[in-house]
C-alpha positions in Angstrom: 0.0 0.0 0.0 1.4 3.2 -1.0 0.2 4.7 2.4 3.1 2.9 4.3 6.4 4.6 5.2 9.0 2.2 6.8 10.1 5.6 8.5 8.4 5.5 11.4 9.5 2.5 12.1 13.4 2.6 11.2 15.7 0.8 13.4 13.4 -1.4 15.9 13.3 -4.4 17.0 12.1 -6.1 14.0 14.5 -4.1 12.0 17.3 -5.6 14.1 16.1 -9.5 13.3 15.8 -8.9 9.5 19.2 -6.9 9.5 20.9 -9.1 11.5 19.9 -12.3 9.4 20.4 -10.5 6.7 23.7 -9.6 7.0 24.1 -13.1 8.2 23.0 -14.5 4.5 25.3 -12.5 2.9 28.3 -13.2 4.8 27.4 -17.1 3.5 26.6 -15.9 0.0 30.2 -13.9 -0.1 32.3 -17.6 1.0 32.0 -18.7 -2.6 33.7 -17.0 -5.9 30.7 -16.7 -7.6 29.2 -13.8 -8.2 25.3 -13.5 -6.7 22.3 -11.2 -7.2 20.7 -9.7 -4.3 16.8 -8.5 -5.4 15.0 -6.2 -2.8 11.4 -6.5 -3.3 10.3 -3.9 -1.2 13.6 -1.9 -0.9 12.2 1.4 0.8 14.3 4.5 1.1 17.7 2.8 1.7 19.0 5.0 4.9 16.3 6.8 7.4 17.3 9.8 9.4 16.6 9.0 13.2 17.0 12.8 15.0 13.8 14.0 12.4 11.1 13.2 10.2 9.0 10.1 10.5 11.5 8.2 12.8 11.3 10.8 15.6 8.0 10.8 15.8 7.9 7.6 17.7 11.6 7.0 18.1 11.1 2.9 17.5 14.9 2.6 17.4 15.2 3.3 21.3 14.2 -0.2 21.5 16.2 -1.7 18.9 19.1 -0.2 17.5 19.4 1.8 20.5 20.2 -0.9 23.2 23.2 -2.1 21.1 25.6 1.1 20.3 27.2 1.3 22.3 27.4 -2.3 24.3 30.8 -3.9 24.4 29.8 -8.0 24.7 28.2 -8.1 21.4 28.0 -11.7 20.3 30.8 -11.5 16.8 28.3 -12.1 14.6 25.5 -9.5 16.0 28.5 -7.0 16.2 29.2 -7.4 12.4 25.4 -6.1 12.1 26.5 -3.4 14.5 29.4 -2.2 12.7 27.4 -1.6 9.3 24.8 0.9 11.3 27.9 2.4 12.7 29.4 2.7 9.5 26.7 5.1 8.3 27.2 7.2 11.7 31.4 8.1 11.4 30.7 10.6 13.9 29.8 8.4 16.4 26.7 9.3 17.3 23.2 7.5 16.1 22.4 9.6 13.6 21.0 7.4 10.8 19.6 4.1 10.4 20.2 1.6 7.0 17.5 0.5 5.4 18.2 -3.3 3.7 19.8 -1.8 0.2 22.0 -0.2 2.0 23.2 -3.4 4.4 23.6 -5.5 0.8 25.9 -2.7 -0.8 28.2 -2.6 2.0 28.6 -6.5 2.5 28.3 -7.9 -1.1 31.5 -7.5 -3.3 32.3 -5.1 -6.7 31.1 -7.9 -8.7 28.0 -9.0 -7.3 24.5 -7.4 -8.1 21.9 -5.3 -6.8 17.8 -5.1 -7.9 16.4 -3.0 -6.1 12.5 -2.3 -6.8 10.1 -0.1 -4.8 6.1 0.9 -5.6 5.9 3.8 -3.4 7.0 7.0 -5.7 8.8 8.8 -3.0 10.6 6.6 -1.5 12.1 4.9 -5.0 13.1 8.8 -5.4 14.8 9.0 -2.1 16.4 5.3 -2.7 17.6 6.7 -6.2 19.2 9.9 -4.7 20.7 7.7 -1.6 22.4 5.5 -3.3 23.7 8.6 -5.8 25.1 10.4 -2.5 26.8 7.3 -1.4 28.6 6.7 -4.5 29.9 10.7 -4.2 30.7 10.2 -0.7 32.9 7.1 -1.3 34.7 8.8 -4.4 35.6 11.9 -1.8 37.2 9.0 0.6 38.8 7.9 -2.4 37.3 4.7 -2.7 36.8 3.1 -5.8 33.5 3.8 -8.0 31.3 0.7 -7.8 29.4 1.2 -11.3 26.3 1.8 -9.7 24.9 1.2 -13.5 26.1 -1.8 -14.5 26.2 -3.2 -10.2 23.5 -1.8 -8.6 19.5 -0.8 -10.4 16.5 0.7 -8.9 13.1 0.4 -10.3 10.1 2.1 -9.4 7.5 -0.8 -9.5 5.7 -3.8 -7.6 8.6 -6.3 -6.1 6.0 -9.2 -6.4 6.1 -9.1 -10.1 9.3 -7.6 -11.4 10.9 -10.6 -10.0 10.0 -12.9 -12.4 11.8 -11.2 -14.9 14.9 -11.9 -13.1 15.1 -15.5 -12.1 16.8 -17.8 -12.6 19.7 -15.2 -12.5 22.5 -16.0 -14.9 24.9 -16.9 -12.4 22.4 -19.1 -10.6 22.8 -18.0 -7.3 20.3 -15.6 -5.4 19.5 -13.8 -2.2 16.5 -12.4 -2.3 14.8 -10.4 0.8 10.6 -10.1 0.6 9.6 -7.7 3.2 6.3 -5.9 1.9 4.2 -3.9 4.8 1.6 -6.2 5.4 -0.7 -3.8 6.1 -2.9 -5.1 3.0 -3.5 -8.5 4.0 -3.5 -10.2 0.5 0.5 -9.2 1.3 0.5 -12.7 2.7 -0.8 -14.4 0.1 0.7 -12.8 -2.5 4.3 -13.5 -0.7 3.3 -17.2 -0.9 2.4 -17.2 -4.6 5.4 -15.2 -5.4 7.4 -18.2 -3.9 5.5 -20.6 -4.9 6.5 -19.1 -8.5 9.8 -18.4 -7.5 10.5 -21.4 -6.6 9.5 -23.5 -9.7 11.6 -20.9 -11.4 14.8 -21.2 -9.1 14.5 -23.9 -6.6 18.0 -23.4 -5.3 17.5 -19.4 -4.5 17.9 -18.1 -0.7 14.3 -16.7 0.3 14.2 -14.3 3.0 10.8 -13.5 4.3 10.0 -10.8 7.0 6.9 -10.8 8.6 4.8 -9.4 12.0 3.6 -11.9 14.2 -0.1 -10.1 14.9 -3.4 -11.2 16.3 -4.9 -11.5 12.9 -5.9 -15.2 11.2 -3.4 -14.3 8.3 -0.3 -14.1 10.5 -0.5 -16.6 12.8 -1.3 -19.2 10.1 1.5 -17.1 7.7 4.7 -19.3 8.8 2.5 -22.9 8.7 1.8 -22.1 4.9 5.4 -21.6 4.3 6.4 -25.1 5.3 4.5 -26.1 2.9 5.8 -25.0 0.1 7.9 -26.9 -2.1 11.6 -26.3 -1.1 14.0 -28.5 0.2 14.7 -26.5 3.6 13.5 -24.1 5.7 14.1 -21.8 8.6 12.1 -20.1 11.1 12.8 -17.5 13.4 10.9 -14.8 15.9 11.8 -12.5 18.3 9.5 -11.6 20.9 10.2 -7.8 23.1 7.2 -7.8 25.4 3.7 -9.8 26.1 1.1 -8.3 23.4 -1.8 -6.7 25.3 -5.1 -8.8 25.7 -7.0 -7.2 22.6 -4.3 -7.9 20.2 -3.4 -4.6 19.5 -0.8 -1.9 20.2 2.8 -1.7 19.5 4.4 -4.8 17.2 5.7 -6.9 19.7 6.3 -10.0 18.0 8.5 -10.7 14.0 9.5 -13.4 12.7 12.6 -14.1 9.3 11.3 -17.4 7.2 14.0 -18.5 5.4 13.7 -20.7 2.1 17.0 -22.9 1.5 19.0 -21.3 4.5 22.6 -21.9 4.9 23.7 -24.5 7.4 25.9 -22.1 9.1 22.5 -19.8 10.2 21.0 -22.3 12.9 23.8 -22.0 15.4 24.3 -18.6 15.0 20.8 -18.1 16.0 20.9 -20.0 18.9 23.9 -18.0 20.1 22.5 -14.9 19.2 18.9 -15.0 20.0 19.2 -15.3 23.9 21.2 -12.2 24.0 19.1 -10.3 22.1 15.9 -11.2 24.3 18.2 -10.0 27.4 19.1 -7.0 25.5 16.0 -6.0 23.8 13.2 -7.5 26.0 10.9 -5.2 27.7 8.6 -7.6 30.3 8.9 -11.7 31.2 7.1 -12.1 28.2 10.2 -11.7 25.8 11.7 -14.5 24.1 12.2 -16.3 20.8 11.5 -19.3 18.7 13.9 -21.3 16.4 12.0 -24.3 13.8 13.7 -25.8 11.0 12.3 -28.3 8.7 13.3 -30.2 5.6 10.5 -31.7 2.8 10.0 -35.2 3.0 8.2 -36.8 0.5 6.1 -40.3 1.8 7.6 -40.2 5.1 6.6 -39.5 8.5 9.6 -36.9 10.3 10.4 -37.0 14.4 9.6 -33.6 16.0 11.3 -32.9 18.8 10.3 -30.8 21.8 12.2 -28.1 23.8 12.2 -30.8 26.4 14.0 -32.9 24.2 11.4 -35.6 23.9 10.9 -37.4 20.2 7.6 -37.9 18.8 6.2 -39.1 16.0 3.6 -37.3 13.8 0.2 -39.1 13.1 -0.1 -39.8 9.4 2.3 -39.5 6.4 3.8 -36.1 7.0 5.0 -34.5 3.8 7.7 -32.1 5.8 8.9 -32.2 9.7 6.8 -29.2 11.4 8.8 -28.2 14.4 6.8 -27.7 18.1 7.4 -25.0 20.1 8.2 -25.5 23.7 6.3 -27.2 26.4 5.5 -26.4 30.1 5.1 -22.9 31.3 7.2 -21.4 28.5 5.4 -21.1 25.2 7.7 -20.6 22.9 11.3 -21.8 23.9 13.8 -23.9 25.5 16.6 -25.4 23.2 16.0 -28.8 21.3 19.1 -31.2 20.4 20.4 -29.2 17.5 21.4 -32.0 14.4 17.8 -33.5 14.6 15.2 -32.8 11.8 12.8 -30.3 12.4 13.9 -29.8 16.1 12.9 -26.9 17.7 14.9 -24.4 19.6 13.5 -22.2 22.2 14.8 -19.3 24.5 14.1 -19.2 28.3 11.7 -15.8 28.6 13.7 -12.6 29.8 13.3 -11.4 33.5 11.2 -8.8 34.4 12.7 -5.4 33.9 12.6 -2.8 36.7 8.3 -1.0 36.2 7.9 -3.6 33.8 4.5 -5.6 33.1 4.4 -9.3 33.9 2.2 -11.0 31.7 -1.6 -10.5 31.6 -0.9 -6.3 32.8 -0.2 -3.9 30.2 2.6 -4.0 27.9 5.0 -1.5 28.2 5.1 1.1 25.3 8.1 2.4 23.2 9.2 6.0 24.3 9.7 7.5 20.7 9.6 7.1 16.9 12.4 7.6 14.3 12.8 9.8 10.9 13.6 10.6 7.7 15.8 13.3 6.8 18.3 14.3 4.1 21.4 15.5 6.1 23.9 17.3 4.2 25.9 15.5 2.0 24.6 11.9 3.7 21.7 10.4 2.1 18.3 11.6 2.8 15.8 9.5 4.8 12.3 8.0 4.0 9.3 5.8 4.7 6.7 5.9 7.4 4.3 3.5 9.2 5.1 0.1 8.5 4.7 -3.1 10.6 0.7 -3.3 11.3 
């Protein structure tokens, strides 16, 4: 819907997850000579300004981003995610926030490839422009030009259809990132029949799929109809900050990364990263996270295995393992044995804070909002509400 701007929302919590796997995908992509293509479907504004505009109004990033400037036991991997917000900020201070174009041109290498599309007509403007002002800034730190022509294209226009026109790339190997607002709820279903397409297309692309975890029918049955598709693999991951309030609504407290074909280096990464970020960024006791992984099995029935550890066997001919989440008091996590088919992996809930809710009071609300403004010679800044 052209009436969301990611700006508002610029650097929270869910921003950190996608980023941070993100970055992660890329660092795998990069181990091989290769070259790859990296295709944004809903690319946004590239950098948002987090001291005015949209992200100021709510200041979402004091939740996310925020808690992790300027701590010094990052986790190495989280810290690489770190480094590439810093990047953007030489000053030192948390001035601006990358948007997803921005994280893929600063990890992928001169000869890889960037698609970038985006519907909205102001923010494909500002992502035109940002990505100009980079390339100026890096030739005045005498860096080499990186043929933005030829390496990296933006196109105004809907990320669910352009794609088709580009796989399967020529080098056959992909990362693509689908992250549409989902404020529209055929969103969801149009994310599944773009993959479903995608993957008849290209079955051995990486799929990245953000998406909210909400009160509404569509989300909670959104990561369910991604196991089924048809690829080999799959990941699942969500991040919990606080308990949502009773009525379902309020500020998103919930996201999830689905990953199609994820690299076996992801999982434990994860699992080392995801406790620390519910410490980090949890608000109440009801913070924590959720790791699943599956793999399709065609006339077989796959063991699931609990956060308790406990095998069981699905009734029926399961077509793919479907992971549980974890059992007891804690519903989401614990850890399952890692190695085992469609195990499970779940993280103990985060203590209370100091005037934090427990469960069942009122869930404690974000202090701000970030921004988007066009500083100087640094890019400018776009995109508003996002994230129902």
């Amino acid at each position: 819907m052209l009436s969301y701007r990611h700006a508002f929302h610029a650097g929270n919590h869910a921003d950190v997850l996608k980023h941070f796997v993100q970055i992660q995908l890329h660092e795998y992509m990069n181990q091989k000579d290769t070259v790859y293509t990296y295709i944004d479907t809903h690319s946004g504004a590239g950098v948002y300004a987090l001291d005015s505009g949209y992200a100021s109004k709510n200041a979402e990033y004091e939740t996310g981003i925020g808690p992790l400037w300027e701590r010094k036991d990052l986790p190495k991997s989280l810290a690489a995610y770190v480094n590439v917000v810093k990047g953007l900020n030489p000053s030192g201070k948390m001035r601006y926030y990358p948007g997803s174009p921005y994280c893929a041109d600063k990890m992928m290498r001169q000869e890889d490839r960037l698609r970038l599309f985006e519907l909205h007509p102001a923010d494909s403007k500002i992502l035109a422009d940002n990505f100009r002002k980079v390339e100026e800034h890096a030739a005045q730190q005498g860096e080499r030009p990186s043929g933005r022509g030829r390496r990296v294209l933006i196109e105004r226009g809907d990320g669910f259809h352009a794609i088709k026109t580009l796989l399967p790339p020529p080098s056959r190997r992909a990362l693509v990132l689908i992250d549409p607002p989902y404020e529209d709820k055929q969103d969801y279903r149009k994310v599944r029949d773009m993959l479903n397409d995608s993957l008849a297309r290209f079955p051995s692309g990486v799929y990245a799929v953000w998406y909210p975890v909400l009160q509404r029918m569509e989300s909670r049955q959104f990561a369910d109809k991604l196991k089924r598709l048809p690829c080999k693999e799959w990941l699942n991951v969500t991040l919990t900050v606080t308990t949502p309030g009773p009525d379902g609504f309020g500020p998103l407290h919930s996201s999830g990364m689905f990953i199609l074909n994820p690299p076996y280096t992801l999982e434990p990464t994860l699992r080392e990263v995801m406790p620390y970020l519910v410490k980090v960024l949890g608000k109440d006791a009801g913070a924590t996270f959720t790791i699943e992984r599956g793999a399709q099995v065609t006339g077989t029935a796959t063991a699931r295995v609990g956060a308790n550890g406990a095998v069981r066997m699905p009734v029926g001919n399961a077509r793919r393992a479907s992971p549980t989440s974890g059992t007891g008091s804690l519903r989401l996590p614990g850890q399952a044995p890692a190695g085992t088919p469609g195990a499970a992996a779940t993280g103990p809930r985060a203590p209370a804070k100091p005037g934090s809710q427990r469960p069942g009071g009122a869930p404690v609300r974000a202090s701000a909002r970030p921004t988007a403004a066009s500083p100087g010679g640094l890019p400018r800044i776009g995109r508003g509400p996002k994230r129902p």
